[in-house]
TORKOL-4160 file (C-alpha; in steps of 0.2 Angstrom, whole numbers, padded with zeros to 4 digits, m for minus):
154
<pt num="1" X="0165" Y="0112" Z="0177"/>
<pt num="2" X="0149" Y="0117" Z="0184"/>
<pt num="3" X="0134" Y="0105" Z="0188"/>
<pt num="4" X="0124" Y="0117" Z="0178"/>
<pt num="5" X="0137" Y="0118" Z="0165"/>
<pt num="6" X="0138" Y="0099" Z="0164"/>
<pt num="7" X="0120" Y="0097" Z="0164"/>
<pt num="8" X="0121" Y="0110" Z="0148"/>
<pt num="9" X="0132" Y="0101" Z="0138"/>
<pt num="10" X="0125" Y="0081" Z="0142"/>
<pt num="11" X="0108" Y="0089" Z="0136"/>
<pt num="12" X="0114" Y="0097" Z="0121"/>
<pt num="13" X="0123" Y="0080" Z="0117"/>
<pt num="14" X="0108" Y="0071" Z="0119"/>
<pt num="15" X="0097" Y="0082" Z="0107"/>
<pt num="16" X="0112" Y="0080" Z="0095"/>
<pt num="17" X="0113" Y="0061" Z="0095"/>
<pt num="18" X="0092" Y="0061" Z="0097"/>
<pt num="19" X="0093" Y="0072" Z="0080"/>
<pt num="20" X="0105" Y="0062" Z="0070"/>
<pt num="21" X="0098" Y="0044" Z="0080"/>
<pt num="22" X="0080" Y="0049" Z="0069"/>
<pt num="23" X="0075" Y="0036" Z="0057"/>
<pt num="24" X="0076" Y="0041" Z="0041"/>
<pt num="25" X="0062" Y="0028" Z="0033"/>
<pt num="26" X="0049" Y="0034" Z="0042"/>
<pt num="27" X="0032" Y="0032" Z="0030"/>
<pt num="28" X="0027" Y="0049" Z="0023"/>
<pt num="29" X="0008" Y="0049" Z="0030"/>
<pt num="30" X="0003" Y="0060" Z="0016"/>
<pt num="31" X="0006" Y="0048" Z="0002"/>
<pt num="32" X="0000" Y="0029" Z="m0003"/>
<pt num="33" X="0018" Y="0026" Z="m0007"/>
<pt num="34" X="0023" Y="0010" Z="0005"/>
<pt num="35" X="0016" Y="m0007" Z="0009"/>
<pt num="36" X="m0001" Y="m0011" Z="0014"/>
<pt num="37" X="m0012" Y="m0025" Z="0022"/>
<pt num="38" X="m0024" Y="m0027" Z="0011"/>
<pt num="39" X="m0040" Y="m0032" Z="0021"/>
<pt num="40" X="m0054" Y="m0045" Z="0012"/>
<pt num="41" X="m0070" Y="m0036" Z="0013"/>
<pt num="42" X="m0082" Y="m0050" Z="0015"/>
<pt num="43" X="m0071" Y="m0058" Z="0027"/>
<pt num="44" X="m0062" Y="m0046" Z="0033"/>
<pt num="45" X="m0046" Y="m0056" Z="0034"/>
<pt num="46" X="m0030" Y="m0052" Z="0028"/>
<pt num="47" X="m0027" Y="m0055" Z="0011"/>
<pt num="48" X="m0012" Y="m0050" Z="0005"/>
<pt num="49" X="0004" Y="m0036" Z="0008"/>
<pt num="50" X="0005" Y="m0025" Z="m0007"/>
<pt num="51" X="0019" Y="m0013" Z="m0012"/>
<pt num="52" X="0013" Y="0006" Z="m0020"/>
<pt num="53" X="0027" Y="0013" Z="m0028"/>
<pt num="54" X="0027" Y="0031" Z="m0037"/>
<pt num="55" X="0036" Y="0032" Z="m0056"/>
<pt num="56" X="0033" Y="0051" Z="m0062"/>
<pt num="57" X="0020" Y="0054" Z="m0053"/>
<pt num="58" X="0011" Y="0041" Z="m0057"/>
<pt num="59" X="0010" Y="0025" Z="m0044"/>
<pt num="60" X="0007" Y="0007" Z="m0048"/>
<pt num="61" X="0006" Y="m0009" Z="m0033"/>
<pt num="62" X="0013" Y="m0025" Z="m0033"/>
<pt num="63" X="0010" Y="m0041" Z="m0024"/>
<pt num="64" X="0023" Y="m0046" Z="m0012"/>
<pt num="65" X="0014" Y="m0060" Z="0000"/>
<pt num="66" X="m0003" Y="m0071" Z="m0001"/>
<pt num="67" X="m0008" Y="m0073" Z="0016"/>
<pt num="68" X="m0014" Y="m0091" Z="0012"/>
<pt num="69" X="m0021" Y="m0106" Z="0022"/>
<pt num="70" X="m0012" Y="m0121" Z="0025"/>
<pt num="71" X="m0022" Y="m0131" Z="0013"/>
<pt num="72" X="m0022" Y="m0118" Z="0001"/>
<pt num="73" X="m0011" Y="m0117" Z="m0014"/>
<pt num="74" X="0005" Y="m0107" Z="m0007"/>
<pt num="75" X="0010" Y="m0097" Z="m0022"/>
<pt num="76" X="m0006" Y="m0100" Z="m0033"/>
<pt num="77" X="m0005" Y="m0094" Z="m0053"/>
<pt num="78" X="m0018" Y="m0080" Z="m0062"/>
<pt num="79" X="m0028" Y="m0095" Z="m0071"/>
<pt num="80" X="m0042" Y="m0083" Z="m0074"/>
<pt num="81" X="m0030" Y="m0069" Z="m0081"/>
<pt num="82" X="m0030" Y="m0064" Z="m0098"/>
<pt num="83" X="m0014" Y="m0059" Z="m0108"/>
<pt num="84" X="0003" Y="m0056" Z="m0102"/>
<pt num="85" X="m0004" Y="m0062" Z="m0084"/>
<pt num="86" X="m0013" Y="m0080" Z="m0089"/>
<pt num="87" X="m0004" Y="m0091" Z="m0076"/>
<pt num="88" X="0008" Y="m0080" Z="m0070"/>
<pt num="89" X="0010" Y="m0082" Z="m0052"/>
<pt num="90" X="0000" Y="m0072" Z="m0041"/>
<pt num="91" X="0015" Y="m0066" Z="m0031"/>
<pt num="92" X="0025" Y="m0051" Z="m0038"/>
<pt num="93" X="0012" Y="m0045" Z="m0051"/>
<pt num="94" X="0006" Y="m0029" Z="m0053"/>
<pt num="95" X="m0012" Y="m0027" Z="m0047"/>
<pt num="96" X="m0014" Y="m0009" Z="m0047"/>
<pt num="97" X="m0007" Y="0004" Z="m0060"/>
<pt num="98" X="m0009" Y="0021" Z="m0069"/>
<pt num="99" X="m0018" Y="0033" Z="m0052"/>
<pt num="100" X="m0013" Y="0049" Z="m0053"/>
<pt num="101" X="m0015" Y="0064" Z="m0039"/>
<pt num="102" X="m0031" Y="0074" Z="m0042"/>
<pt num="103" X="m0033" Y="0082" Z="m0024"/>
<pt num="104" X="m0035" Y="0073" Z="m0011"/>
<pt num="105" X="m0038" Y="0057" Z="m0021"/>
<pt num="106" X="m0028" Y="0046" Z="m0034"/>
<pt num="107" X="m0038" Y="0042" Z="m0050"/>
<pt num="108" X="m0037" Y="0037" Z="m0068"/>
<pt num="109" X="m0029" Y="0020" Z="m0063"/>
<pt num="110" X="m0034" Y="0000" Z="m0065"/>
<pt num="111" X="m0033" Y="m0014" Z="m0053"/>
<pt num="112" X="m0035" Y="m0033" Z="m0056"/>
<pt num="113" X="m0043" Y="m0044" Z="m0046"/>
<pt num="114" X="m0033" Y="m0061" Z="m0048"/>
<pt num="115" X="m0046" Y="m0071" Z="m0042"/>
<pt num="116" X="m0058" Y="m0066" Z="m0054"/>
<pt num="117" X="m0046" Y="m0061" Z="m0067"/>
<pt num="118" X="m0055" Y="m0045" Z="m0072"/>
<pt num="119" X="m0047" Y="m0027" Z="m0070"/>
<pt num="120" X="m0058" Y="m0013" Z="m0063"/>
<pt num="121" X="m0056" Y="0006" Z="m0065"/>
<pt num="122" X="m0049" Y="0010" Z="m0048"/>
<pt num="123" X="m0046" Y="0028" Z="m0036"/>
<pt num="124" X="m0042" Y="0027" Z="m0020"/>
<pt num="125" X="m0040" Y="0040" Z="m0005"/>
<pt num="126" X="m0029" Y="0041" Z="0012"/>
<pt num="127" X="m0040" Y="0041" Z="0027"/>
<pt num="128" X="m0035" Y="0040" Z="0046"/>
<pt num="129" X="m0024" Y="0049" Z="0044"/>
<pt num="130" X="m0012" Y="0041" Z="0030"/>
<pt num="131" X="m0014" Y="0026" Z="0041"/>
<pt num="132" X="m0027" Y="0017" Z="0032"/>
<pt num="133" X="m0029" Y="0017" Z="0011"/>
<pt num="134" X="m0049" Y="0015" Z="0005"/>
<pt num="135" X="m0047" Y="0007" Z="m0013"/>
<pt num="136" X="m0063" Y="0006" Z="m0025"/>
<pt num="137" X="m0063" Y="m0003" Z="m0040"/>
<pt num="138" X="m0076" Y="m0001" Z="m0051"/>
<pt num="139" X="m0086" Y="m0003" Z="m0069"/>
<pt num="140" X="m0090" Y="0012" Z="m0078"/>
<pt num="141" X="m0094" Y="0026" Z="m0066"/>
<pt num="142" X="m0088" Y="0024" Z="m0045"/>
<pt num="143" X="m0106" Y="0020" Z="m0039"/>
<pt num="144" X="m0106" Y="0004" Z="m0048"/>
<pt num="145" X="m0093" Y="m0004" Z="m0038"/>
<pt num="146" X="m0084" Y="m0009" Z="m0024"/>
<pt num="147" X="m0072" Y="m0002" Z="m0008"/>
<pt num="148" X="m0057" Y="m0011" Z="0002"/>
<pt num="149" X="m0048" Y="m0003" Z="0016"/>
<pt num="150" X="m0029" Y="m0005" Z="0016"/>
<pt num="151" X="m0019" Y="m0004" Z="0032"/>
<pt num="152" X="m0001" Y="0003" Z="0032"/>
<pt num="153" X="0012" Y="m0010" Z="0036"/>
<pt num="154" X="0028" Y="0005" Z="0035"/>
């Protein structure tokens, strides 16, 4: 064979094995659908990993770690929940439910805030990007309310 020749067919190999060597779970930039960091917004700590799912079009977050402090309580219950989520653990429960698409934002949805207990109307919107998530929960209209920045953990 050729050096040419040879050179041909290690570089076709290559590209073969770099096509199928792609990772597959690669985060789709263009949806919320993944985890995030959610970042405290008076602190501006890390607060907790949240997972956003997508059901029929309609997308819903859970709860999968509390970034806590060693003297803080590990894996703290919803005491100021009301309902189904009165002393629920705080880990695994669905804080954000019911956003839909409408353009370039997700609305129409809720989101609790287990350390207050109370549940907010919510819309949220992809900025950076897809890289970073700016969450609002609010009362009544979006004005009266306020905005977290999420950062993709995918």
């Amino acid at each position: 064979m050729k050096p040419s020749a040879f050179a041909a067919s290690i570089a076709l190999a290559l590209t073969a094995y770099a096509t199928v060597a792609t990772p597959v779970h690669a985060a789709d930039l263009t949806s919320p659908v993944g985890t995030w960091q959610t970042i405290d917004d008076e602190t501006n700590k890390p607060k907790a990993l949240i997972r956003i799912t997508e059901t029929n079009g309609v997308l819903q977050g859970q709860i999968e770690k509390l970034y806590r402090e060693p003297g803080e309580e590990q894996n703290p219950l919803c005491v100021k929940c009301e309902g189904a989520k009165k002393d629920q653990p705080i880990t695994g429960m669905v804080i954000l439910s019911g956003l839909k698409k409408d353009g370039d934002e997700y609305t129409g949805g809720e989101i609790l805030d287990p350390a207050k207990g109370k549940t907010y109307k919510s819309k949220m919107h992809l900025t950076d990007g897809g890289k970073k998530l700016s969450v609002r929960g609010y009362i009544g209209t979006p004005m009266l309310g306020r905005s977290q920045t999420w950062v993709r953990q995918d």
